[in-house]
NURO-274592 format. One record per residue (C-alpha): residue number from 1; x, y, z. Coordinates in steps of 0.02 Angstrom, whole numbers, plus 50000, padded with zeros to 5 digits. Example, Ala and Ser with C-alpha at 12.3 -4.5 7.8 and 13.67 -1.06 7.14 Angstrom:
<recs>
1; 50615; 49775; 50390 $
2; 50684; 49947; 50357 $
</recs>
This chain:
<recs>
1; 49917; 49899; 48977 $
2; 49789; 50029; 48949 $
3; 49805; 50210; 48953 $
4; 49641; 50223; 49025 $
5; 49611; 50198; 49236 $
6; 49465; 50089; 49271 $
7; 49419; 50066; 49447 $
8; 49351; 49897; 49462 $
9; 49304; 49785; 49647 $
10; 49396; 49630; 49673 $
11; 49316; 49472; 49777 $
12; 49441; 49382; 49910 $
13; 49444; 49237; 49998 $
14; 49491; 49101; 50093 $
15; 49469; 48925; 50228 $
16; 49645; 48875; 50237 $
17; 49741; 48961; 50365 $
18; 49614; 49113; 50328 $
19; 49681; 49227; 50453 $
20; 49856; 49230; 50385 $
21; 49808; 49219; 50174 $
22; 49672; 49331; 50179 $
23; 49801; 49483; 50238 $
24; 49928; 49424; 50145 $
25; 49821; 49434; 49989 $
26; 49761; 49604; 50014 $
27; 49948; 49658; 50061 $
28; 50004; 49590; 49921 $
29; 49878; 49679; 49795 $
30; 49933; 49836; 49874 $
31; 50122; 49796; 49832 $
32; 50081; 49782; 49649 $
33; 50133; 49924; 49537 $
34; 49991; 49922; 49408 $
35; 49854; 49894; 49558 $
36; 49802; 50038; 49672 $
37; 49703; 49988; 49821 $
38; 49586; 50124; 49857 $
39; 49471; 50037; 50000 $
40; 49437; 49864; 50090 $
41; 49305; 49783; 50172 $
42; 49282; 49710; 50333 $
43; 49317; 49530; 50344 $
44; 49174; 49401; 50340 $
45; 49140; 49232; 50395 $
46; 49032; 49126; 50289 $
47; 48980; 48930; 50275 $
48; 49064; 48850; 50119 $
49; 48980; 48817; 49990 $
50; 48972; 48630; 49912 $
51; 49162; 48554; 49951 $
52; 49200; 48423; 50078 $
53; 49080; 48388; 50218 $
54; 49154; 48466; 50391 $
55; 49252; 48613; 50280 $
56; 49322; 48758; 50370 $
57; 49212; 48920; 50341 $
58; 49293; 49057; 50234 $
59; 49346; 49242; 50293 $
60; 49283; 49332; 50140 $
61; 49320; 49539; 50095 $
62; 49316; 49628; 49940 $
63; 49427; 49779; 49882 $
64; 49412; 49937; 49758 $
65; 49540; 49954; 49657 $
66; 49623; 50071; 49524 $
67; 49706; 49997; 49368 $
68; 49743; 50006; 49195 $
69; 49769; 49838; 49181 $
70; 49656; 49758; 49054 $
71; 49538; 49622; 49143 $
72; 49631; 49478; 49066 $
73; 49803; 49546; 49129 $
74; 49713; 49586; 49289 $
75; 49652; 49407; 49312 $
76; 49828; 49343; 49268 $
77; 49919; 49453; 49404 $
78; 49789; 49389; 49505 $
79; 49808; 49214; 49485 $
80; 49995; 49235; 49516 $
81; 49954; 49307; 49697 $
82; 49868; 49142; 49719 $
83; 50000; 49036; 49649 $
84; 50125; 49140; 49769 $
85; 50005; 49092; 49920 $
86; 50012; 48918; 49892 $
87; 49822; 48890; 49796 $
88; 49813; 48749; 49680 $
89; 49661; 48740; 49559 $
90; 49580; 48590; 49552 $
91; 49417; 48497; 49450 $
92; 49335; 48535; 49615 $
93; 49279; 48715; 49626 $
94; 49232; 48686; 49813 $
95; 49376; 48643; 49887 $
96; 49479; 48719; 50040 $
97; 49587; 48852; 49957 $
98; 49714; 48961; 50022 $
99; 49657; 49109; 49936 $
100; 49524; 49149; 49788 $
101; 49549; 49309; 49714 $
102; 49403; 49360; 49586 $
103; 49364; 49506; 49472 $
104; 49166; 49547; 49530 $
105; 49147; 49683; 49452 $
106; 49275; 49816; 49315 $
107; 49187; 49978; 49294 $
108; 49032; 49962; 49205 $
109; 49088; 49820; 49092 $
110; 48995; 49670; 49019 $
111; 49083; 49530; 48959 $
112; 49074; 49340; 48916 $
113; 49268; 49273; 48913 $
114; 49252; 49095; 48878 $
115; 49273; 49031; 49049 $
116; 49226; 49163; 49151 $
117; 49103; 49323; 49134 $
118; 49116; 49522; 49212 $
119; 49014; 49546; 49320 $
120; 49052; 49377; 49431 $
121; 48879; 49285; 49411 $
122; 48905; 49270; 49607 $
123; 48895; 49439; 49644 $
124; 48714; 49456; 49620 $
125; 48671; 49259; 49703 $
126; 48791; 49241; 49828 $
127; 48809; 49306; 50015 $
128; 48992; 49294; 50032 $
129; 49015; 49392; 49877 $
130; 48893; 49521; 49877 $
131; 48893; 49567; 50061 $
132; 49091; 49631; 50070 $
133; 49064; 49706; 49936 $
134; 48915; 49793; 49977 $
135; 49011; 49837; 50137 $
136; 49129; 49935; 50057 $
137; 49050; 49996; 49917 $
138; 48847; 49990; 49923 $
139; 48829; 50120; 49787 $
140; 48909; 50018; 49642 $
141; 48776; 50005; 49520 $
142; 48766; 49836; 49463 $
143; 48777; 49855; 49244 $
144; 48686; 49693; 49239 $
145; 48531; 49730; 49355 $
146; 48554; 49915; 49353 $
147; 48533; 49887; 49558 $
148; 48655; 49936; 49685 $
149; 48745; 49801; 49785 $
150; 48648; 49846; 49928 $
151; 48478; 49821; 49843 $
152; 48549; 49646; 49777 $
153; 48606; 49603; 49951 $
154; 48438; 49640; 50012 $
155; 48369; 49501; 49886 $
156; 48493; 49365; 49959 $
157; 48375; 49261; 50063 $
158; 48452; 49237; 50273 $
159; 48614; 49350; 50178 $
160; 48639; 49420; 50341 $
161; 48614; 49268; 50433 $
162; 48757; 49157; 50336 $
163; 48879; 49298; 50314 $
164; 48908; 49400; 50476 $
165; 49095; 49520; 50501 $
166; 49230; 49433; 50575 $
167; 49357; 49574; 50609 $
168; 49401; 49729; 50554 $
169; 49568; 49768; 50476 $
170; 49676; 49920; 50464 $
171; 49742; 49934; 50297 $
172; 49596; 50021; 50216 $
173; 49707; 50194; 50214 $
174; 49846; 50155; 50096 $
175; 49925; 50348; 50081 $
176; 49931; 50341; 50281 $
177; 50093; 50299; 50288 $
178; 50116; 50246; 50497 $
179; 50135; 50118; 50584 $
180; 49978; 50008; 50585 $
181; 49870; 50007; 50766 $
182; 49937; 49831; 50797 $
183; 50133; 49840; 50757 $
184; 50176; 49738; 50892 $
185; 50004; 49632; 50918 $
186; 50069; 49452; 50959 $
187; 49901; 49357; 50913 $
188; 49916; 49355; 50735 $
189; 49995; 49303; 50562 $
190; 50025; 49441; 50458 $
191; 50150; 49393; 50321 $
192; 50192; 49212; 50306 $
193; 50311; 49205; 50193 $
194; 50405; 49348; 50255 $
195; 50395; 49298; 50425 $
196; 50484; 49107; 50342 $
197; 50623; 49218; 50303 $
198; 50653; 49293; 50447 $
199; 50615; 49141; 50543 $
200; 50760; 49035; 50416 $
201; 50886; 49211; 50469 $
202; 50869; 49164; 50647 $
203; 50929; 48979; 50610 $
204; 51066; 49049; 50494 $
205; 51143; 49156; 50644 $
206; 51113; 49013; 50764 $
207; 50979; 49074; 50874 $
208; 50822; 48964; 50913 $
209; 50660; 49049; 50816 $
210; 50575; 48946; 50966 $
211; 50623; 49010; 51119 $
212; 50497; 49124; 51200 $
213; 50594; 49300; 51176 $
214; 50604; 49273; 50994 $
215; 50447; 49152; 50952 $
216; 50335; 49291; 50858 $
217; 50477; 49413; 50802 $
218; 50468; 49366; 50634 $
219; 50292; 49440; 50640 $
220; 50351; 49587; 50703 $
221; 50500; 49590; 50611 $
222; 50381; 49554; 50442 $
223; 50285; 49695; 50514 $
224; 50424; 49816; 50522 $
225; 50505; 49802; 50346 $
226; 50314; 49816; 50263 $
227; 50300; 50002; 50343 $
228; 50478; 50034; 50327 $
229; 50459; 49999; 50145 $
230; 50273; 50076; 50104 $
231; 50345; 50193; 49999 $
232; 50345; 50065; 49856 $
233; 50152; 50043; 49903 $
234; 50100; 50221; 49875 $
235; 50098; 50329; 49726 $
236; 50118; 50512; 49732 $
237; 49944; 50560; 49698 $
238; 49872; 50462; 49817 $
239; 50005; 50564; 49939 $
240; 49946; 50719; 49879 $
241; 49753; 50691; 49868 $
242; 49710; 50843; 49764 $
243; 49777; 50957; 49898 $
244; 49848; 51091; 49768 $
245; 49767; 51249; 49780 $
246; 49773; 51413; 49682 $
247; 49922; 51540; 49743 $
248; 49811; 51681; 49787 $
249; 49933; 51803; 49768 $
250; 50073; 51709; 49849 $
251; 50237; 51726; 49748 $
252; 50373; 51707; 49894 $
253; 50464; 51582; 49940 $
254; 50368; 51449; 50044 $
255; 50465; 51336; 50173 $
256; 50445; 51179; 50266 $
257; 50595; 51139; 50373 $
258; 50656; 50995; 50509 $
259; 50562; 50860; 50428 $
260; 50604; 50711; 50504 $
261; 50646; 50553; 50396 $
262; 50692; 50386; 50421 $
263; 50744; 50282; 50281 $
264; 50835; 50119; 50247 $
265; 51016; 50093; 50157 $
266; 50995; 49997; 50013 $
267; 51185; 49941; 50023 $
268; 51172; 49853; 50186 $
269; 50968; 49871; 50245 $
270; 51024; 49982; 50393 $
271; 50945; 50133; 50438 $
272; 51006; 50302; 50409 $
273; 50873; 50479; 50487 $
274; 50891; 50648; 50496 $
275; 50777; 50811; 50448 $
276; 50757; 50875; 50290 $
277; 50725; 51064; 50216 $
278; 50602; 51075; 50078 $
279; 50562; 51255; 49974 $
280; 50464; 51302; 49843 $
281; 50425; 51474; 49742 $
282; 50240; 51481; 49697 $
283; 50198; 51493; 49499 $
284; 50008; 51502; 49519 $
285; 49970; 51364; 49646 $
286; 50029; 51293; 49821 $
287; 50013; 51124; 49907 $
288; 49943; 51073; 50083 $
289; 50055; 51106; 50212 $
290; 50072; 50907; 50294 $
291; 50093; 50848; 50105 $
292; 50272; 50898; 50076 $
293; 50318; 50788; 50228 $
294; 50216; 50652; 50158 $
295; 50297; 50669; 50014 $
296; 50477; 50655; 50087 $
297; 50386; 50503; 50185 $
298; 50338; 50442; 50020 $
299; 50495; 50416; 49968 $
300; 50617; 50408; 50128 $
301; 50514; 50241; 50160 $
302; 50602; 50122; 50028 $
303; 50762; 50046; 50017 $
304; 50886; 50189; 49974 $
305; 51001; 50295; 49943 $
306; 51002; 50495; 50009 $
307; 51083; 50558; 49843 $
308; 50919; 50467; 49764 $
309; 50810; 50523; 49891 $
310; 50850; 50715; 49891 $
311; 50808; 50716; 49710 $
312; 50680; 50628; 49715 $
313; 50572; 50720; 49829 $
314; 50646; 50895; 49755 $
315; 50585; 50813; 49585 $
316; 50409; 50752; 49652 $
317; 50364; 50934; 49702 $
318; 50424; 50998; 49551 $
319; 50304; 50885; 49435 $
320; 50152; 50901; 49529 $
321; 50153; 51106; 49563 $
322; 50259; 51158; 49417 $
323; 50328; 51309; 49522 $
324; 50475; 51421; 49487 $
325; 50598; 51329; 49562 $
326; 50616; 51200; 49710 $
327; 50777; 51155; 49837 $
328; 50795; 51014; 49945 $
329; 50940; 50985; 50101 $
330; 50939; 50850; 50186 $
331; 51045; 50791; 50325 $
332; 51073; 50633; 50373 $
333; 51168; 50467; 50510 $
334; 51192; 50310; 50414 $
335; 51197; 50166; 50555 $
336; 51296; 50092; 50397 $
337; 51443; 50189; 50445 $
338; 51419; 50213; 50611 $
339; 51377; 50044; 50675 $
340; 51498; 49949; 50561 $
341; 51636; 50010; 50442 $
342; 51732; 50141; 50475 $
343; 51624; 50164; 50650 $
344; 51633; 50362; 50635 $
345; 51491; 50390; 50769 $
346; 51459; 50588; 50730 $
347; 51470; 50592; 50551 $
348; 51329; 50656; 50444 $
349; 51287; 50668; 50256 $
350; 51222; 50829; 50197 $
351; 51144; 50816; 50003 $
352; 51063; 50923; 49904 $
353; 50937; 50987; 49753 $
354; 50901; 51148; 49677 $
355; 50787; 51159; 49531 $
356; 50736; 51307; 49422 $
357; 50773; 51468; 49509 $
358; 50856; 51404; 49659 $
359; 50995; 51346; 49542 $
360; 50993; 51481; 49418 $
361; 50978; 51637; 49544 $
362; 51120; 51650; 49673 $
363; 51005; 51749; 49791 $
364; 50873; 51674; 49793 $
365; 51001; 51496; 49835 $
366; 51064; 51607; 49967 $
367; 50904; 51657; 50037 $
368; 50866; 51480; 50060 $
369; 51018; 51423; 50133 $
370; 51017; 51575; 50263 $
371; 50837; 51523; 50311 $
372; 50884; 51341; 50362 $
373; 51052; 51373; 50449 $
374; 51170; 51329; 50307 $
</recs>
């Protein structure tokens, strides 16, 4: 990899069961650790180009990314989306696919590989690549042309005529970690081979993935796990968002209590909740408010443990504001123990983590504990 971030705009899509691959693709991007997703287009329905007569017409979208993935490692992590979605490459470069994933454009880069070039010839000829893009990113100066994507869309004879949106989609906000608007829409396909999975779990316990109370819970089911584990799709900057501001004086101790958290065991994939206490002593700056309980979101939403998890947010507030000292409680039910087990229905785990002065200064631990209860 390289130490250097490049943001670069990635071209998607697909005529084969487009309205289940062309998600999946875009979710799947967002689950990769060396790509951050920092905006999507709108889907788009265009003609196909050349292929079989009577082909199916292709949703197409396009996506801004962060990486420091070289473009050769980024077009092989790309590639292996597309193998894991079922596209096979063939002589014919018009035929139905699955899903096409394309680099169109990394930063300001010119490049002849051998087989392929940066920019994507097609961004600056062809409808369905120029017009997501240009939805979602209009400004990006083409280092080819020196002309915005809007300017070459403009140039695309009847672009707006063969390329027109076909939905909207709500995944454009990666660091909002909720549920999305449609959680439990039953009209759609949203992870296919998640919702196999699930669908092969029903079978295994003997129920009938058929019958009309359970024929679209492995959507929702699919739909579930991917917010209950979005932690793994979000990085801590992107929680934070620059909101760290100067101190201005403030040197006491600053508290957010009764967070709520949900998280998932990673022992048995049950949940365990509760509310967590979060404090920090100033050392020159201070963070937005909502941001420490994004942060504890951050992390409560991945498969865990609370040991883990109390460090791991006391930790993540420590790096990013270097203060005097932080200190996490957090008190939690584990369904694990009281749904199966030893069945101990009002048991709770307390944990915690003190850092810098709130582990070194007695008073200051006391202060702390006084102020939530403990």
């Amino acid at each position: 990899m390289s130490s250097d971030f490049v943001q670069a705009v990635i071209s998607l899509g697909s005529n084969i069961e487009r309205e289940r691959y062309l998600p999946e693709a875009i979710r799947l991007l967002r689950r990769h650790h060396g790509i951050e997703v920092l905006r999507v287009s709108r889907f788009f329905e265009s003609v196909p180009v050349g292929g079989p007569e009577g082909a199916p017409a292709f949703f197409n979208a396009a996506a801004v990314i962060r990486t420091d993935l070289d473009p050769e490692q980024l077009r092989v992590e790309l590639r292996r989306i597309e193998t894991e979605l079922g596209r096979e490459r063939t002589g014919d470069k018009n035929a139905p696919r699955t899903i096409d994933i394309d680099i169109a454009y990394y930063g300001d880069r010119v490049d002849d590989l051998g087989d392929w070039r940066i920019p994507d010839p097609n961004t600056a000829t062809a409808a369905h690549v120029a017009v997501p893009i240009a939805d979602v990113v209009p400004d990006w100066v083409d280092p080819v042309t020196g002309s915005t994507v809007f300017d070459l869309v403009e140039r695309i004879d009847a672009a707006r005529e063969k390329v027109r949106p076909a939905r909207a989609i709500h995944l454009s906000s990666p660091f909002e970690l909720r549920a999305p608007q449609d959680f439990d829409e039953v009209g759609d396909v949203y992870a296919p081979q998640l919702e196999a999975l699930v669908r092969q779990q029903l079978v295994e316990m003997g129920e009938d993935p058929d019958r009309q109370g359970l024929a679209r819970t492995p959507l929702r089911v699919a739909k579930a796990l991917d917010f209950l584990t979005s932690g793994y799709s979000v990085s801590l900057d992107e929680v934070v968002n620059d909101a760290i501001f100067d101190a201005e004086g403030a040197d006491e101790m600053v508290l957010v209590k009764d967070i709520e958290f949900y998280s998932m065991c990673e022992h048995h994939m049950l949940p365990f909740f509760g509310k967590a206490a979060v404090a920090y002593l100033p050392k020159g700056s201070i963070i937005g408010l909502s941001k420490v309980a994004r942060i504890v979101d951050l992390y409560a939403r991945r498969l865990q443990v609370q040991e883990r998890l109390t460090n791991q947010v006391a930790h993540a507030l420590d790096s990013i504001l270097e203060p005097h000292g932080v200190a996490v409680v957090m008190e939690g039910k584990h369904l694990c123990m009281m749904m199966r087990g030893v069945q101990k229905q009002d048991s709770s785990m307390v944990t915690s983590a003190m850092l810098g002065t709130f582990k070194s200064d007695a008073r200051t631990r006391s202060e702390f504990l006084n102020l939530i209860g403990r």
